[in-house]
PDB file of N, CA, C and O in Angstrom:
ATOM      1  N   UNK A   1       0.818  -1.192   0.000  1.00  0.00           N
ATOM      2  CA  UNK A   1       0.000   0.000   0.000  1.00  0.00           C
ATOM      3  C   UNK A   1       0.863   1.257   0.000  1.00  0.00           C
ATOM      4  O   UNK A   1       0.467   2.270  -0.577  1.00  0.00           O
ATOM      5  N   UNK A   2       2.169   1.208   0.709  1.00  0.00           N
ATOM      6  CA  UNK A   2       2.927   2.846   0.670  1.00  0.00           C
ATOM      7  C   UNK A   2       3.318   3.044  -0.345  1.00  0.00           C
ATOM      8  O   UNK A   2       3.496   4.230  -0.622  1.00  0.00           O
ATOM      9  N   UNK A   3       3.676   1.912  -1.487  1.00  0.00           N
ATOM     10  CA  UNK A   3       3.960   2.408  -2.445  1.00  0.00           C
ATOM     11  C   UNK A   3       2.962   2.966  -3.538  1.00  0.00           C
ATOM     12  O   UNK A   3       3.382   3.443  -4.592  1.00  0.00           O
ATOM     13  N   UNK A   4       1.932   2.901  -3.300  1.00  0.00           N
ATOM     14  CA  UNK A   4       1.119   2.985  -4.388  1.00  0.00           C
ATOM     15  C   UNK A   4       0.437   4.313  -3.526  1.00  0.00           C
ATOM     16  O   UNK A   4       0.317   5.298  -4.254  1.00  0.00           O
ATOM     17  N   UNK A   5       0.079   4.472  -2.445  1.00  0.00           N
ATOM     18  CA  UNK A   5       0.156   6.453  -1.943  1.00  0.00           C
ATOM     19  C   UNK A   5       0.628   7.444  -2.436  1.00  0.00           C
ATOM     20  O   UNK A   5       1.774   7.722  -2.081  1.00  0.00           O
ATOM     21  N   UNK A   6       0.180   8.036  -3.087  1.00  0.00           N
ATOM     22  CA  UNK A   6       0.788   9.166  -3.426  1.00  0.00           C
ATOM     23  C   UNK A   6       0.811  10.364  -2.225  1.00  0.00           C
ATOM     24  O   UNK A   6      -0.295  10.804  -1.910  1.00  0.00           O
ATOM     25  N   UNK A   7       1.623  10.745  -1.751  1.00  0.00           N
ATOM     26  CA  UNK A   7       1.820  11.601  -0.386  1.00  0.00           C
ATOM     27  C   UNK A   7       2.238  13.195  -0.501  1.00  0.00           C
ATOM     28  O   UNK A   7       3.359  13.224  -1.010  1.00  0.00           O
ATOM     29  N   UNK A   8       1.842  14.326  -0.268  1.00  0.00           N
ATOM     30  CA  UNK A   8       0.249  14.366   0.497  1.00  0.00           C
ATOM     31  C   UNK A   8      -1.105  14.387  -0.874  1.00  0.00           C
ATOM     32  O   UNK A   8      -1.016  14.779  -2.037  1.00  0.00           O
ATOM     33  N   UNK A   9      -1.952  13.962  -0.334  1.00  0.00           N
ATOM     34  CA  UNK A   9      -3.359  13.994  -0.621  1.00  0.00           C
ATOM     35  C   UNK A   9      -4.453  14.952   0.119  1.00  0.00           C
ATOM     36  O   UNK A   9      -4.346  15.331   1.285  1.00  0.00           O
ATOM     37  N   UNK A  10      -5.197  15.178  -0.496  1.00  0.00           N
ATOM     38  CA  UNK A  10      -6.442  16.120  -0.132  1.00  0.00           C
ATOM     39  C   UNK A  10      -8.012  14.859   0.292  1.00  0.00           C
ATOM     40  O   UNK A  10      -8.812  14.173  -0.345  1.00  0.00           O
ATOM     41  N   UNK A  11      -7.810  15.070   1.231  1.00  0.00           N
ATOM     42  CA  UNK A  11      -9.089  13.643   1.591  1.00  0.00           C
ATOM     43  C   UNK A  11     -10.643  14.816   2.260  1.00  0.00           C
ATOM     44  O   UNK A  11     -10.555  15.988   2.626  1.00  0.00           O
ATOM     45  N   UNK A  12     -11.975  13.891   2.203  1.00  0.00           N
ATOM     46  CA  UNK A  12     -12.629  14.342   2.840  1.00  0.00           C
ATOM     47  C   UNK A  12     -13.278  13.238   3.837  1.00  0.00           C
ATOM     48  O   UNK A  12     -13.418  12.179   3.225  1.00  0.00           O
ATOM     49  N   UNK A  13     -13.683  13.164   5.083  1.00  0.00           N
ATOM     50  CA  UNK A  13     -13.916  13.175   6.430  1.00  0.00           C
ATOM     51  C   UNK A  13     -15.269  12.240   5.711  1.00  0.00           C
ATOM     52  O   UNK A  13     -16.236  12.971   5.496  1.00  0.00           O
ATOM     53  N   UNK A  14     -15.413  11.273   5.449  1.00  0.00           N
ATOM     54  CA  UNK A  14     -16.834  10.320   4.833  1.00  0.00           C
ATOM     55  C   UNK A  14     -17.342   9.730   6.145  1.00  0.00           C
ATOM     56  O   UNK A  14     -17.947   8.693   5.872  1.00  0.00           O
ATOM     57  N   UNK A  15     -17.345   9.946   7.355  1.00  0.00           N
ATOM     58  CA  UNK A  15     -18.069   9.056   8.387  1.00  0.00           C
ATOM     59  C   UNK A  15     -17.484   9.495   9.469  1.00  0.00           C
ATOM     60  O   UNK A  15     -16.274   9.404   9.263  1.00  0.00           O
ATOM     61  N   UNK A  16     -17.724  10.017  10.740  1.00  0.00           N
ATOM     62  CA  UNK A  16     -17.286  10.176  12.024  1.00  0.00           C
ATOM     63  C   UNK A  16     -17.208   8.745  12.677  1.00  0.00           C
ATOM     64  O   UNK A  16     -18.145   7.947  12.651  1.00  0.00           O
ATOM     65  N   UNK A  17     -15.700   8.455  13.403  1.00  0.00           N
ATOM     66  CA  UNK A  17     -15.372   7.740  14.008  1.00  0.00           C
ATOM     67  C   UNK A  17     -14.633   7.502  15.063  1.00  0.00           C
ATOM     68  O   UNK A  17     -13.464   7.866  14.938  1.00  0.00           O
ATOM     69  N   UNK A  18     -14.914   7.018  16.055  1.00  0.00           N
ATOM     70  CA  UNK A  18     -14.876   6.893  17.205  1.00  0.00           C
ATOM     71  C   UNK A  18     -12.934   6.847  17.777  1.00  0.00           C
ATOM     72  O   UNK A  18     -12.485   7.336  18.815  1.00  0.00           O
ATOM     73  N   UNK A  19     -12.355   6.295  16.969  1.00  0.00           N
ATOM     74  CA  UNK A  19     -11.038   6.344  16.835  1.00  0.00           C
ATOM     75  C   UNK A  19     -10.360   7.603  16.259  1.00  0.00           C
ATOM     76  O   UNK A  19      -9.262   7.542  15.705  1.00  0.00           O
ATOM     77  N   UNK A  20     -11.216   9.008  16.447  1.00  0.00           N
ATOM     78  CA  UNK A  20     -11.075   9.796  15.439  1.00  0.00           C
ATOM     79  C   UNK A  20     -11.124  11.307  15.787  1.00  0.00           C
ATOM     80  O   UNK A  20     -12.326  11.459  16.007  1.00  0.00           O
ATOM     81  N   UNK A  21     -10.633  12.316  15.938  1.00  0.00           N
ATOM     82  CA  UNK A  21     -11.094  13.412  16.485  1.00  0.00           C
ATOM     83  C   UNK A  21     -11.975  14.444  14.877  1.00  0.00           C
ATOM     84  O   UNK A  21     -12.643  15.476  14.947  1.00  0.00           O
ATOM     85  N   UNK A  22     -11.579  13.585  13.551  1.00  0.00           N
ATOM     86  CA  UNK A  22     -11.768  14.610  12.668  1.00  0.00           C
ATOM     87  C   UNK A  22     -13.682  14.261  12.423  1.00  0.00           C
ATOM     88  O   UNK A  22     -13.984  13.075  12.550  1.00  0.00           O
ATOM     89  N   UNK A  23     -14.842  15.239  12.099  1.00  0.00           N
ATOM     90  CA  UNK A  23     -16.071  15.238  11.747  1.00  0.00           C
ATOM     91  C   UNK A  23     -16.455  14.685  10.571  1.00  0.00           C
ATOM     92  O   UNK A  23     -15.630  14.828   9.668  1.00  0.00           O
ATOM     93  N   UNK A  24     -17.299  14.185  10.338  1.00  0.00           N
ATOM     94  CA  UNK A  24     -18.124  13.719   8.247  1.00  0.00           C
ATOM     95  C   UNK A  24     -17.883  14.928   7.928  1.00  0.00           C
ATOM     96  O   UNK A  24     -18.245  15.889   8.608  1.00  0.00           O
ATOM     97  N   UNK A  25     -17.324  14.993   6.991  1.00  0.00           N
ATOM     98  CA  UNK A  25     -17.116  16.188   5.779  1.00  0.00           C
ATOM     99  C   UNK A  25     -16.345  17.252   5.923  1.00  0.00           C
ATOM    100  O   UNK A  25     -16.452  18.211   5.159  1.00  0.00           O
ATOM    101  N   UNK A  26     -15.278  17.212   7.137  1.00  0.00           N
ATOM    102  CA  UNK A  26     -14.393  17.842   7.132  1.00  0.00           C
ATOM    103  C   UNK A  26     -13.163  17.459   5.794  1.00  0.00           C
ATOM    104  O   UNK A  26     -12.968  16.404   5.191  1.00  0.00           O
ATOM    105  N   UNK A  27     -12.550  18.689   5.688  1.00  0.00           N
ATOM    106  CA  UNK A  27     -11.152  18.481   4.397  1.00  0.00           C
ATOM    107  C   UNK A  27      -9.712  18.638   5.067  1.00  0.00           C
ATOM    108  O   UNK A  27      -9.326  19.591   5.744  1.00  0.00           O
ATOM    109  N   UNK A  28      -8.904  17.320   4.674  1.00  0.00           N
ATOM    110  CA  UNK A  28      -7.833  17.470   5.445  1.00  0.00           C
ATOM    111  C   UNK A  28      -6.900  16.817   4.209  1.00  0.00           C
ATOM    112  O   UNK A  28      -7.263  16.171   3.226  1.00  0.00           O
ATOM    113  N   UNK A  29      -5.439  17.271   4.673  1.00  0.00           N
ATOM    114  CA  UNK A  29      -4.344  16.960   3.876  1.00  0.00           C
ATOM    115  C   UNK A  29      -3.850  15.456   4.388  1.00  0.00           C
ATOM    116  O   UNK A  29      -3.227  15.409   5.449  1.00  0.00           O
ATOM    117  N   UNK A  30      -4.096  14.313   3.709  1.00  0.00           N
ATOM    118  CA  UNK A  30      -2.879  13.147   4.258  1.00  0.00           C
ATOM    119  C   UNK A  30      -1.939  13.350   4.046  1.00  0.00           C
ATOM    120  O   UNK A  30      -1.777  13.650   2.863  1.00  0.00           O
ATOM    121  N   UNK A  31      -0.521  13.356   5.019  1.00  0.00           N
ATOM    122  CA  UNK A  31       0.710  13.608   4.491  1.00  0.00           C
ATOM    123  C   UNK A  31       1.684  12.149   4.774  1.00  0.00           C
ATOM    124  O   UNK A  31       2.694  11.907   4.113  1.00  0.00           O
ATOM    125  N   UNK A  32       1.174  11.277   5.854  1.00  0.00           N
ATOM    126  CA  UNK A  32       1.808   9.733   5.903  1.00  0.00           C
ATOM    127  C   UNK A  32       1.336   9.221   6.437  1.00  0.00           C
ATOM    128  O   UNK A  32       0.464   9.566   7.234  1.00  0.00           O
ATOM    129  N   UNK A  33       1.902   7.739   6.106  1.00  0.00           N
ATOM    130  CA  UNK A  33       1.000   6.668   6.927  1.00  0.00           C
ATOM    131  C   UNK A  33       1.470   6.677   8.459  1.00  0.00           C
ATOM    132  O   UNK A  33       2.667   6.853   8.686  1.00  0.00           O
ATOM    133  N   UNK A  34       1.011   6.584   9.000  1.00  0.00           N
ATOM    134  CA  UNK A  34       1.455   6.422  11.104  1.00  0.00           C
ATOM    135  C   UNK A  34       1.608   4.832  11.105  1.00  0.00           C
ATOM    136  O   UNK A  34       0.715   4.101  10.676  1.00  0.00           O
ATOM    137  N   UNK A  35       2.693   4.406  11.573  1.00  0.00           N
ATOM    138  CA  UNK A  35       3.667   3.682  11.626  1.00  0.00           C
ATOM    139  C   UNK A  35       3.526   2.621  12.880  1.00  0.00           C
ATOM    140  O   UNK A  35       2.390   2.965  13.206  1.00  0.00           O
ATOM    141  N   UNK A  36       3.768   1.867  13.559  1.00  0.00           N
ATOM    142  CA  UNK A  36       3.928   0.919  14.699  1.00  0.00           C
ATOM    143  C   UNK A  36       3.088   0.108  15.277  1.00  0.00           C
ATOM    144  O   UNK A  36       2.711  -0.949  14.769  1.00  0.00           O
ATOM    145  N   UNK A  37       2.598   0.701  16.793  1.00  0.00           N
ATOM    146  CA  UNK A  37       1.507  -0.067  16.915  1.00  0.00           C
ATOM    147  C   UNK A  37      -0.246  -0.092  16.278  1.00  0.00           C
ATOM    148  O   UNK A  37      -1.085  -0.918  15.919  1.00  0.00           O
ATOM    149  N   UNK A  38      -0.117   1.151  16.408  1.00  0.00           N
ATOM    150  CA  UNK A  38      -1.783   1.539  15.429  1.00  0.00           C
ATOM    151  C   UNK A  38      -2.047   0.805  14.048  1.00  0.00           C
ATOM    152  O   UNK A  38      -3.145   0.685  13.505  1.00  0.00           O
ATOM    153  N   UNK A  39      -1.042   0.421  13.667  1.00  0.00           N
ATOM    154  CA  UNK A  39      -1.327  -0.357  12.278  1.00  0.00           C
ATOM    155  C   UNK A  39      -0.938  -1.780  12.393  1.00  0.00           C
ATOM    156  O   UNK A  39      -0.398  -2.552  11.601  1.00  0.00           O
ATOM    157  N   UNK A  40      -1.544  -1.958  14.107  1.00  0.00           N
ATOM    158  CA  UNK A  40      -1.945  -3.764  13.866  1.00  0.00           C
ATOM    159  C   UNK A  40      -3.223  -4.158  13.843  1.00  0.00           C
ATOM    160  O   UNK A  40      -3.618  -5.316  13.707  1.00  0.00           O
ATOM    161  N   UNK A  41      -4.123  -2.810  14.028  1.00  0.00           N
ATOM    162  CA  UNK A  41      -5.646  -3.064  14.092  1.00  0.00           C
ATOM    163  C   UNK A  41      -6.092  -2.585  12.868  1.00  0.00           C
ATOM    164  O   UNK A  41      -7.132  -3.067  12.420  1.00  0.00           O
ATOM    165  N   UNK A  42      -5.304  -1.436  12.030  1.00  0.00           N
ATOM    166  CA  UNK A  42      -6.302  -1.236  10.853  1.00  0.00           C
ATOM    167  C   UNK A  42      -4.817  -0.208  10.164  1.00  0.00           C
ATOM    168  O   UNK A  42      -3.635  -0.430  10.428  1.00  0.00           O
ATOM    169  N   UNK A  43      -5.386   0.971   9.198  1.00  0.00           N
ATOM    170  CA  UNK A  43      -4.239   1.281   8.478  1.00  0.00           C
ATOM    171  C   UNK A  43      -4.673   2.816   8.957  1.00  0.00           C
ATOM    172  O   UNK A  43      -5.655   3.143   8.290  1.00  0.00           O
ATOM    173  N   UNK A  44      -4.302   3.819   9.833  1.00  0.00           N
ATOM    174  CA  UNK A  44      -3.869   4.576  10.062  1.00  0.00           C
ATOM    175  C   UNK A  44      -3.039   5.664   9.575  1.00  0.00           C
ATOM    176  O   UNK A  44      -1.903   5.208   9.451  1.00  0.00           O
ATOM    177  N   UNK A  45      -3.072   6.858   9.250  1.00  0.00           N
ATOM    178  CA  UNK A  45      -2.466   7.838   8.475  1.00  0.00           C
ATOM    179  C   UNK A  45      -2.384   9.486   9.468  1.00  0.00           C
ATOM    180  O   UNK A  45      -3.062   9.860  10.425  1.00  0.00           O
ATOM    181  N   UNK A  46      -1.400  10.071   8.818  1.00  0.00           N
ATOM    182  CA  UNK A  46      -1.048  11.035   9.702  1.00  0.00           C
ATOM    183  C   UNK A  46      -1.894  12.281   8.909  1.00  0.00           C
ATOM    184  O   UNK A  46      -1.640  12.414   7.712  1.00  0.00           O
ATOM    185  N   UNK A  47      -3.043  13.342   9.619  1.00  0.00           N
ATOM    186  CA  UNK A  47      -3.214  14.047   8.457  1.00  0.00           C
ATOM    187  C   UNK A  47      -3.176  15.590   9.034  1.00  0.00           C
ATOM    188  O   UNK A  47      -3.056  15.856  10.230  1.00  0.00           O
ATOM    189  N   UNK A  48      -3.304  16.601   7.933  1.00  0.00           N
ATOM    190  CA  UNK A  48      -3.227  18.027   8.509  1.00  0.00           C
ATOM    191  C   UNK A  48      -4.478  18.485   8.714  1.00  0.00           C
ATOM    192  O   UNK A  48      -5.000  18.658   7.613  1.00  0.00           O
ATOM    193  N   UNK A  49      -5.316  18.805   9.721  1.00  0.00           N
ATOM    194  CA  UNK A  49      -6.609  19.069   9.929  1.00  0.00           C
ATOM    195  C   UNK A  49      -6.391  20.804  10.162  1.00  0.00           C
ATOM    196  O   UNK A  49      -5.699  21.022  11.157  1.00  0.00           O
ATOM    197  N   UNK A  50      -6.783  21.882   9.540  1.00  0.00           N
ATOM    198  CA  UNK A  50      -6.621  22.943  10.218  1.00  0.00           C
ATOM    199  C   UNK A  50      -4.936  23.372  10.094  1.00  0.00           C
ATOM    200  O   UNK A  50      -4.175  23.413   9.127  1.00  0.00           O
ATOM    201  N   UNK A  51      -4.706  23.737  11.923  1.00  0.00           N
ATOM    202  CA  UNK A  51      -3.355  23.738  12.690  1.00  0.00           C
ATOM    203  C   UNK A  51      -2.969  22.794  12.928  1.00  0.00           C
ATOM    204  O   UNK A  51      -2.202  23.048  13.857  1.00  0.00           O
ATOM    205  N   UNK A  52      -2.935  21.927  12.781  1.00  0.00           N
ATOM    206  CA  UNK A  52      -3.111  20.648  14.104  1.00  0.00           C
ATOM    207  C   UNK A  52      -3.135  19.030  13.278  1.00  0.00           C
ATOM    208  O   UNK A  52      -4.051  18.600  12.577  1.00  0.00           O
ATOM    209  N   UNK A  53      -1.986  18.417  13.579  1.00  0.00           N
ATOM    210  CA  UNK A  53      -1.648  17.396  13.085  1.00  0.00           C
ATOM    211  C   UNK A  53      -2.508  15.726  13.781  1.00  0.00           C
ATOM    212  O   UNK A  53      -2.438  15.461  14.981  1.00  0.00           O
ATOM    213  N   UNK A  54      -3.069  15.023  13.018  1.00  0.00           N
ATOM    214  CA  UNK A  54      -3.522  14.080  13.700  1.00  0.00           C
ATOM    215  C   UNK A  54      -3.721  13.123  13.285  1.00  0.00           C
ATOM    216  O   UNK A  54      -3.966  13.106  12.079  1.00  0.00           O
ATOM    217  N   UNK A  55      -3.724  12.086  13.883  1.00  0.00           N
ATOM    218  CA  UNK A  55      -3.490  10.527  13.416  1.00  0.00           C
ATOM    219  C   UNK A  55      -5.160  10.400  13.117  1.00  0.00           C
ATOM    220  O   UNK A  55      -5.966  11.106  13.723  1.00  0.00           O
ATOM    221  N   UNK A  56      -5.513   9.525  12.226  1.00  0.00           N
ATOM    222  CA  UNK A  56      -6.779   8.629  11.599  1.00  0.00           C
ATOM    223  C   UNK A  56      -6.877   7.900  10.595  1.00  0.00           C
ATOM    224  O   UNK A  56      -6.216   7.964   9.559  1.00  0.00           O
ATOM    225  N   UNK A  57      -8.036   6.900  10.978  1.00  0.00           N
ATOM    226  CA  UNK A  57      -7.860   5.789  10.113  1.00  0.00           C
ATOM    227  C   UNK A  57      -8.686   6.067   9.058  1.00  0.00           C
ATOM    228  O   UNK A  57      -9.799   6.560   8.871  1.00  0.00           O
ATOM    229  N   UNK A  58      -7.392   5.388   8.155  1.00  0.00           N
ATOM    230  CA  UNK A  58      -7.759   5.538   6.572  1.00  0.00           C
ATOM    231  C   UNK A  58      -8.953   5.441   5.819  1.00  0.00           C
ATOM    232  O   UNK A  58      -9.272   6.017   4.779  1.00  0.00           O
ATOM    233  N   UNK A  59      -9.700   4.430   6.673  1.00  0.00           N
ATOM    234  CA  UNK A  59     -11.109   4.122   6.510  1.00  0.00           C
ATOM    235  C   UNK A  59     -12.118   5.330   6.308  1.00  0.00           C
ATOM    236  O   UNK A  59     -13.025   5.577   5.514  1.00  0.00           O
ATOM    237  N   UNK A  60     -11.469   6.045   7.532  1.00  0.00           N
ATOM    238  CA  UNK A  60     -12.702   7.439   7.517  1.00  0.00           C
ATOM    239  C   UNK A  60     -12.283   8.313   6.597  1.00  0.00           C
ATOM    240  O   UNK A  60     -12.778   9.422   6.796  1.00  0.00           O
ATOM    241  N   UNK A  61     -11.306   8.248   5.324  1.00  0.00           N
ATOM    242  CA  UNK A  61     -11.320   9.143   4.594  1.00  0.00           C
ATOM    243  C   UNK A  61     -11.222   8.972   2.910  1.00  0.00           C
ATOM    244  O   UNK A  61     -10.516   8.149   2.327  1.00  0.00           O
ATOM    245  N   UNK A  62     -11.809   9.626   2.502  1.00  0.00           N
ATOM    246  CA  UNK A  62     -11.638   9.696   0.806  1.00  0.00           C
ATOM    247  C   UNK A  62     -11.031  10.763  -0.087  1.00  0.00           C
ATOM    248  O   UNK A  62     -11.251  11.970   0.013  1.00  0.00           O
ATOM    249  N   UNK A  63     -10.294  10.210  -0.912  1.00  0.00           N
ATOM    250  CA  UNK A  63      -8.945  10.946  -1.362  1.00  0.00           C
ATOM    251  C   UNK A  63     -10.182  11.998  -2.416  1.00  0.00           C
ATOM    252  O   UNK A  63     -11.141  11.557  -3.050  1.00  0.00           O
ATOM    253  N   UNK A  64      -9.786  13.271  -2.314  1.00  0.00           N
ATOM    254  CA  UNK A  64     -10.518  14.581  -3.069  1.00  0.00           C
ATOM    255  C   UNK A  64      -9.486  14.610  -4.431  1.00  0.00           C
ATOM    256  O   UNK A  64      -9.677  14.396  -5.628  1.00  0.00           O
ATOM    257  N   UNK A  65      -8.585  14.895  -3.816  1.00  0.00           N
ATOM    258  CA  UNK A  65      -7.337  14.957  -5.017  1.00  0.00           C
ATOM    259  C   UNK A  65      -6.607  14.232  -4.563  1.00  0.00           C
ATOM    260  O   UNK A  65      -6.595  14.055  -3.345  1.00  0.00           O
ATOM    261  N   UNK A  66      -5.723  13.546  -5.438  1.00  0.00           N
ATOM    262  CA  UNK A  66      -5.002  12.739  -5.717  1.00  0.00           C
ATOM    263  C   UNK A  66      -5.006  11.671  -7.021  1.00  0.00           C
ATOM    264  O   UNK A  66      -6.026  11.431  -7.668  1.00  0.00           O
ATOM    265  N   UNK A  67      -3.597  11.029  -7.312  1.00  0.00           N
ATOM    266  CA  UNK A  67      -4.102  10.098  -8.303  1.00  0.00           C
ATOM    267  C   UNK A  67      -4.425   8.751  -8.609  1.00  0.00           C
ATOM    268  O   UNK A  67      -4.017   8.081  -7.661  1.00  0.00           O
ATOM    269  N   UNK A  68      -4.963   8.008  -9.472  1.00  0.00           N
ATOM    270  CA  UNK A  68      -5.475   6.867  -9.792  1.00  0.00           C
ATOM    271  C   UNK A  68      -5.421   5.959  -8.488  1.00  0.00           C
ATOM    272  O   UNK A  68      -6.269   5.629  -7.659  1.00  0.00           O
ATOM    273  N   UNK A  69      -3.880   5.657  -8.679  1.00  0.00           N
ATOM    274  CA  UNK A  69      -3.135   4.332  -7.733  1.00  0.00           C
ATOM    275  C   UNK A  69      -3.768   4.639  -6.410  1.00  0.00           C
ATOM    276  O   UNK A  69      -4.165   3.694  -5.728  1.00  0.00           O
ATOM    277  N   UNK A  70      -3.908   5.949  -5.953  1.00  0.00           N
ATOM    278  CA  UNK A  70      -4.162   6.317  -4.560  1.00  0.00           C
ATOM    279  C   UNK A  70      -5.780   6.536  -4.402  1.00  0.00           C
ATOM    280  O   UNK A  70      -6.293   6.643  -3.288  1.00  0.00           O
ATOM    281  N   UNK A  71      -6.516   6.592  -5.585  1.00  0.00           N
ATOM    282  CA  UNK A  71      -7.487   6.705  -4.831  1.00  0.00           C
ATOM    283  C   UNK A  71      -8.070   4.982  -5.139  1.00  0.00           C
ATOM    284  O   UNK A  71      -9.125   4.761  -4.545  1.00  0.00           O
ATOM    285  N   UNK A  72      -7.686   4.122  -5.729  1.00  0.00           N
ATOM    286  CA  UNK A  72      -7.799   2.878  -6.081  1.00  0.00           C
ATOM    287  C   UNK A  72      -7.855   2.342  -4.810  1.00  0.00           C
ATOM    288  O   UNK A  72      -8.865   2.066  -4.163  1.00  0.00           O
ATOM    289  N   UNK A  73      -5.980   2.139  -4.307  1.00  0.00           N
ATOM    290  CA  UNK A  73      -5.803   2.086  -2.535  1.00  0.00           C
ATOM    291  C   UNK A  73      -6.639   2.128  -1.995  1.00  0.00           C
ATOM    292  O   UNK A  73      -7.186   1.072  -1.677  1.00  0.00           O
ATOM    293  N   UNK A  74      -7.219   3.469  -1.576  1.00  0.00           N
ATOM    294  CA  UNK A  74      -7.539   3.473  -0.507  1.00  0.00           C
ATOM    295  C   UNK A  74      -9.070   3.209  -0.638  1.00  0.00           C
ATOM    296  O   UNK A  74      -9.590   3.011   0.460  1.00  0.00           O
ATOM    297  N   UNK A  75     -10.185   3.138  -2.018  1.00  0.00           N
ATOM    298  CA  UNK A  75     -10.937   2.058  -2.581  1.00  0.00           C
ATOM    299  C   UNK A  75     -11.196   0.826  -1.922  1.00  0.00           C
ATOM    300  O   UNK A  75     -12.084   0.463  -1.150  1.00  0.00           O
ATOM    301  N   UNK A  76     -10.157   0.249  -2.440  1.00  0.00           N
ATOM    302  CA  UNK A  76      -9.825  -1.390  -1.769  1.00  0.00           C
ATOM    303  C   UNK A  76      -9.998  -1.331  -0.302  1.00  0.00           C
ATOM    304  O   UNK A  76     -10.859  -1.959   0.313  1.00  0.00           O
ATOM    305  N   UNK A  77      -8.890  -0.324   0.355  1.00  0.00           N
ATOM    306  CA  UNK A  77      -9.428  -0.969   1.821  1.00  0.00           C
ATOM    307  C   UNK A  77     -10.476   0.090   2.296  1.00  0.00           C
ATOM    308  O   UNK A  77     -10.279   0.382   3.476  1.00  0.00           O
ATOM    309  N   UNK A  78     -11.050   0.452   1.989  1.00  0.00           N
ATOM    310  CA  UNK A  78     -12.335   0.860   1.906  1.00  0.00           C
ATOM    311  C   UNK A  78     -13.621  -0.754   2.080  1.00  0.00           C
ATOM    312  O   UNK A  78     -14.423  -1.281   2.850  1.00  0.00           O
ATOM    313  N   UNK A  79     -13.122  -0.855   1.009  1.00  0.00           N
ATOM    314  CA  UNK A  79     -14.101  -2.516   0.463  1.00  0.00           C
ATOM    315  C   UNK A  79     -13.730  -3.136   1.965  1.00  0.00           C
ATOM    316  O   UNK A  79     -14.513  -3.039   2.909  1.00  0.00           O
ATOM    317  N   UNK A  80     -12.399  -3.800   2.060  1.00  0.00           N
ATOM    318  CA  UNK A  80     -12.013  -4.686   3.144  1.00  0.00           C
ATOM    319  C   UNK A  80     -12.514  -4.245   4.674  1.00  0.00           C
ATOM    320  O   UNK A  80     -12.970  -5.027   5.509  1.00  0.00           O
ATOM    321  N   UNK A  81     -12.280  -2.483   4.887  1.00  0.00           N
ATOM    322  CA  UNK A  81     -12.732  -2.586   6.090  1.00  0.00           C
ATOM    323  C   UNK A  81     -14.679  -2.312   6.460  1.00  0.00           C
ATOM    324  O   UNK A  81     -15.220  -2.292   7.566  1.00  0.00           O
ATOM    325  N   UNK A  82     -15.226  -2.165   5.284  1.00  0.00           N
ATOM    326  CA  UNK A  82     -16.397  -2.013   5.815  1.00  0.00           C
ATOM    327  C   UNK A  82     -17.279  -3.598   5.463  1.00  0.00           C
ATOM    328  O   UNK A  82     -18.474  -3.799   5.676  1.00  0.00           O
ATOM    329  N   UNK A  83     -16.285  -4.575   4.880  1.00  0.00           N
ATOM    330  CA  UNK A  83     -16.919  -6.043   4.673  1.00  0.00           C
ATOM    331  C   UNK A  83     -16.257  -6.579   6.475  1.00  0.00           C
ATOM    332  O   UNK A  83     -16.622  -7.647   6.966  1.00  0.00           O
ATOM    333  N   UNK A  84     -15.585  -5.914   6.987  1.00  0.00           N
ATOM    334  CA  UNK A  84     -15.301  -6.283   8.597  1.00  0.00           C
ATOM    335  C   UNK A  84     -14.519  -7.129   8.713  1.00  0.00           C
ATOM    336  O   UNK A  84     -14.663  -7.873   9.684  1.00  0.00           O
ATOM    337  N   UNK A  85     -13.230  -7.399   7.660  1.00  0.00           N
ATOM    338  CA  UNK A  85     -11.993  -7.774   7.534  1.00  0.00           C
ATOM    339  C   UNK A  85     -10.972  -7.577   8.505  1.00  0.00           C
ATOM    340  O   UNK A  85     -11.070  -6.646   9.305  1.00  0.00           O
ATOM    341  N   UNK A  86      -9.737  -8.571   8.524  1.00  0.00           N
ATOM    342  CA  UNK A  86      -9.517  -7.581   9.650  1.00  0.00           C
ATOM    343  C   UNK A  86      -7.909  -8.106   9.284  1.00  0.00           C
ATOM    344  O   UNK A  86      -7.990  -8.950   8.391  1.00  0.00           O
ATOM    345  N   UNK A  87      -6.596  -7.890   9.661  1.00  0.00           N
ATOM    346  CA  UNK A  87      -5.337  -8.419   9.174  1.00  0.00           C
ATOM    347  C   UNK A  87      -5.450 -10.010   9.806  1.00  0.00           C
ATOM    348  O   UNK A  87      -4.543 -10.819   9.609  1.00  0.00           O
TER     349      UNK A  87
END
């Protein structure tokens, strides 16, 4: 999956989630994936909300701009995490 990210992206906020401080339909910049333990439960990304830098999962967001490969990505686990997949 990192390779096929194109980094940063323009995402929008598709679902409020509980793992999540960002709202449905807020616009935020992804700039990387967040790294260690958070990405043994799901796939996690670092994004620019505002001022203010913050971790959320990939799930809750959809790429606005960006290209093909990346919005394909994050497509797919789109599919995987709302069929309740899990690693």
């Amino acid at each position: 999956m990192e390779e096929q990210l194109s980094l940063p992206f323009k995402a929008c906020v598709r679902k409020t989630m509980a793992s999540s401080p960002l709202p449905a339909g807020e616009q935020v910049s992804v700039t990387a994936l967040a790294h260690g333990d958070l990405c043994r439960v799901g796939i996690f990304v670092w994004a620019r909300w505002g001022e203010r830098d913050v971790v959320a999962p990939l799930a809750q967001l959809v790429p606005v701009a960006s290209n093909k490969p990346t919005r394909v990505v994050v497509a797919d686990w789109h599919y995987w995490y709302d069929q309740n997949y899990a690693f």
